[in-house]
C-alpha positions in Angstrom: -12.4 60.8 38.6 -13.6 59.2 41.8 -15.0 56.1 40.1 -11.2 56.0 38.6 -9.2 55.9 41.7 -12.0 52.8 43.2 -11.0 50.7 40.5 -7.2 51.5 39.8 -6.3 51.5 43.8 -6.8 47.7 44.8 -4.9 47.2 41.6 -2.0 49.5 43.5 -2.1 48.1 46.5 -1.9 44.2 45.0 0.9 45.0 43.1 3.1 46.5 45.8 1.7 44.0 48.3 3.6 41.6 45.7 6.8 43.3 45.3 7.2 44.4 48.7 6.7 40.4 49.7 8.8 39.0 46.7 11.0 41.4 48.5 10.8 39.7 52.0 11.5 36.5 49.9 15.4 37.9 48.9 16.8 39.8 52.3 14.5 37.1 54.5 16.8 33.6 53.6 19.8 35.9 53.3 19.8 37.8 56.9 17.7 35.3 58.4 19.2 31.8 56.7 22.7 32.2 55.1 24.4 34.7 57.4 23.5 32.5 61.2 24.2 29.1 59.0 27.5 30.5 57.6 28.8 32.1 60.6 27.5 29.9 64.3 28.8 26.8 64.5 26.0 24.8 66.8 27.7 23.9 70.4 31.1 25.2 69.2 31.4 28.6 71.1 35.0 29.3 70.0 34.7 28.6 66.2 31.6 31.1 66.3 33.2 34.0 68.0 36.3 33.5 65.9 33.8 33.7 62.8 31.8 36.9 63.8 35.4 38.5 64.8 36.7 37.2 61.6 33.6 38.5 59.3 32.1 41.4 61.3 30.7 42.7 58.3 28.5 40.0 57.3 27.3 39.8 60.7 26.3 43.6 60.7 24.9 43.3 57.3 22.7 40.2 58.6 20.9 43.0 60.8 21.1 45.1 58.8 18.7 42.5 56.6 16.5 41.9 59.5 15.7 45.1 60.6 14.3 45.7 56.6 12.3 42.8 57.1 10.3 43.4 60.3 10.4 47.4 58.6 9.3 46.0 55.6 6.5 43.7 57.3 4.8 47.0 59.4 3.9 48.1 55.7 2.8 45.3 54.6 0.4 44.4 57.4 -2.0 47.8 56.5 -1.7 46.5 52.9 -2.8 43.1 53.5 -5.8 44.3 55.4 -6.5 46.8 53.0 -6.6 44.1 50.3 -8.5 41.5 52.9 -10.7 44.2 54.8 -14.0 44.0 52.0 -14.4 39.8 53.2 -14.1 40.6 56.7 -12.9 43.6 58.6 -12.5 41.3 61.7 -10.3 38.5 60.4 -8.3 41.5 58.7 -7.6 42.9 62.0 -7.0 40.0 63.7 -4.6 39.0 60.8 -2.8 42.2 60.8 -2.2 42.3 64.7 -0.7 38.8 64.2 1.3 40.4 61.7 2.6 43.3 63.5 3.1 41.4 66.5 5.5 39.4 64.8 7.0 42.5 63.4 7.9 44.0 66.9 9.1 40.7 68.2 11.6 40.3 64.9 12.9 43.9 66.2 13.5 43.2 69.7 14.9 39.8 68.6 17.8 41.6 67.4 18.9 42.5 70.5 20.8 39.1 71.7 22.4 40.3 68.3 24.2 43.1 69.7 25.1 42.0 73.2 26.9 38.8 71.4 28.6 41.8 69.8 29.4 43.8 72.4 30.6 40.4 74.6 33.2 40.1 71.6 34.1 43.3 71.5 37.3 43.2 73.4 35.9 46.3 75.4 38.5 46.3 78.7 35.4 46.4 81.2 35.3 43.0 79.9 38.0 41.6 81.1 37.1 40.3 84.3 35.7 37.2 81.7 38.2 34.8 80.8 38.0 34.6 77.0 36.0 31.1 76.8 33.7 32.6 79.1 32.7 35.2 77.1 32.4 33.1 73.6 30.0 30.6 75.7 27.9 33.5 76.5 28.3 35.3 73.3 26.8 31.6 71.7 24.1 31.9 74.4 22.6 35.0 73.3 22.6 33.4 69.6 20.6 30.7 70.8 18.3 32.6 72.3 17.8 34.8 69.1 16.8 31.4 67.7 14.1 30.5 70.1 13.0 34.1 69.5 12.7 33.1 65.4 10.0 29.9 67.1 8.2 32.5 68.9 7.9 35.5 65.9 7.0 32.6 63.7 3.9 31.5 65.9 2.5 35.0 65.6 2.9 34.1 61.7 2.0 31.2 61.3 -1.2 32.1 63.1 -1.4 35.9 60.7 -1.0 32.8 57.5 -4.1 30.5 58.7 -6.4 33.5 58.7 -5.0 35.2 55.6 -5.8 31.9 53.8 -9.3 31.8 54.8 -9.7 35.4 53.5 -8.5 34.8 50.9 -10.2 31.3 50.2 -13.9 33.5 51.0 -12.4 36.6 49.6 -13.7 35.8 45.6 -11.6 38.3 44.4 -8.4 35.7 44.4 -8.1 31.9 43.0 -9.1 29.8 46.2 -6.4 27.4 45.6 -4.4 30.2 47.1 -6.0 30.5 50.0 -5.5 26.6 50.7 -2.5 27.2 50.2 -1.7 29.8 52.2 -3.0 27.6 55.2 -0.6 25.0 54.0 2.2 27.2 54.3 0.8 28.6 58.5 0.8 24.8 59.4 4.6 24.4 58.2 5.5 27.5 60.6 3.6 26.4 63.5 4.8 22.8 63.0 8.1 24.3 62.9 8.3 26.2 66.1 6.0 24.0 68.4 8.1 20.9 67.2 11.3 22.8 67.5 10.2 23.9 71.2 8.7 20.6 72.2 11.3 17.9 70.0 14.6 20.1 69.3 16.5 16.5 68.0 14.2 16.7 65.0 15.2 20.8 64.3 16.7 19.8 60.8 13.1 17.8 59.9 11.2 20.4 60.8 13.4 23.1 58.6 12.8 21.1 55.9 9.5 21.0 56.1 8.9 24.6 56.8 10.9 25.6 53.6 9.2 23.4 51.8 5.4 24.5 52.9 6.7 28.2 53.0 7.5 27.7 49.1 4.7 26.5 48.1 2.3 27.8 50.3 3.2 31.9 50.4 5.0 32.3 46.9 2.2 32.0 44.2 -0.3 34.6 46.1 3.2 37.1 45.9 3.3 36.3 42.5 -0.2 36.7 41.5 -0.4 39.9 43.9 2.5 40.9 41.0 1.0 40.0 38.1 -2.3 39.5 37.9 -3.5 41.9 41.1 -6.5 41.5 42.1 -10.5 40.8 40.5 -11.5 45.0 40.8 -14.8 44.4 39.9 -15.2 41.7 42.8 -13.3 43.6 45.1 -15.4 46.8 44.8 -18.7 44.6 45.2 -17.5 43.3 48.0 -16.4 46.5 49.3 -20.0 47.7 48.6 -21.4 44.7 50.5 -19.1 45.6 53.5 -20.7 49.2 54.3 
């Protein structure tokens, strides 16, 4: 029975390390992507607090979509380095802080969220702010969610370089998806060092991000989903590792 649950548990853990991150790859673009893009109009305070006032809902349901990410991402950091923890229960560690880290800044990122909210609320102790003033600081708070998105995606970028080495060493998974992987961490730090240190070239480096993200992170989801994981090499390693 023991002997069983060794070799049927990795198998577990790959699989719902798959759907839960094929998860993140639906709500993330929506709550993250679509809902800023469709309703913040960049240096246009007015049309975005008519937008949020106008669509309310979609805005809630944006943080709504957030807030099951960085939920969704605190699970998923115990079973990546339950997976990763037989090649090197260092790196695993050090890859799951970076992951968490980036978990609790996504939750406190919200936050510029709900003052932008409560600054177009309409509340009457607000009304010692003309009406422009408080759409250019609503916008404000926006932005700074966004430079909070550069920061939470250095922490991840980071978690992705050592998650591909793991799994490049690991032998238990392809190594092409471990270089890839590393691909996909040097799109998200390119993204938020060049968005901090070039902001004219934001739209370059989103392109680029997407485009490293794709093809870096999805094929390791989708082998986590179908394929799993090599149980024979992960329990030898796991052997080797006591």
């Amino acid at each position: 029975m023991t002997t069983h649950t060794a070799e049927t548990s990795p198998l577990i853990y790959a699989r719902l390390t798959g759907l839960l991150l094929l998860l993140l790859v639906v709500v993330g673009p929506f709550s993250q992507l679509y809902v800023p893009s469709t309703l913040i109009v960049p240096g246009d305070a007015t049309a975005t607090a008519d937008n949020i006032r106008a669509s309310e809902s979609l805005f809630l349901s944006g943080i709504v979509g957030q807030s099951v990410v960085f939920l969704t991402e605190i699970v998923l950091t115990v079973l990546l380095y339950v997976l990763l923890r037989p090649v090197s229960r260092t790196l695993s560690l050090v890859a799951a802080f970076a992951r968490l880290a980036l978990a609790i800044i996504q939750g406190i990122n919200l936050l510029p969220y709900f003052i932008a909210l409560l600054l177009l609320s309409g509340a009457g102790y607000l009304s010692v702010f003309e009406p422009d003033q408080l759409d250019a600081l609503a916008l404000l708070f926006l932005n700074a969610h966004g430079y909070g998105v550069f920061i939470w995606q250095l922490f991840f970028g980071f978690h992705l370089l050592v998650l591909g080495y793991l799994i490049y060493k690991s032998g238990y998974f392809p190594r092409i998806l471990g270089i890839l992987m590393v691909l996909g961490s040097l799109g998200y730090l390119l993204d938020s060092y060049g968005n901090i240190l070039l902001p004219n070239y934001e739209e370059l480096f989103g392109v680029i991000v997407g485009v490293t993200a794709f093809i870096g992170e999805l094929p390791f989801f989708l082998w986590l989903l179908i394929k799993g994981v090599n149980v024979q090499r992960y329990n030898e390693r796991a052997q080797l590792s006591h």
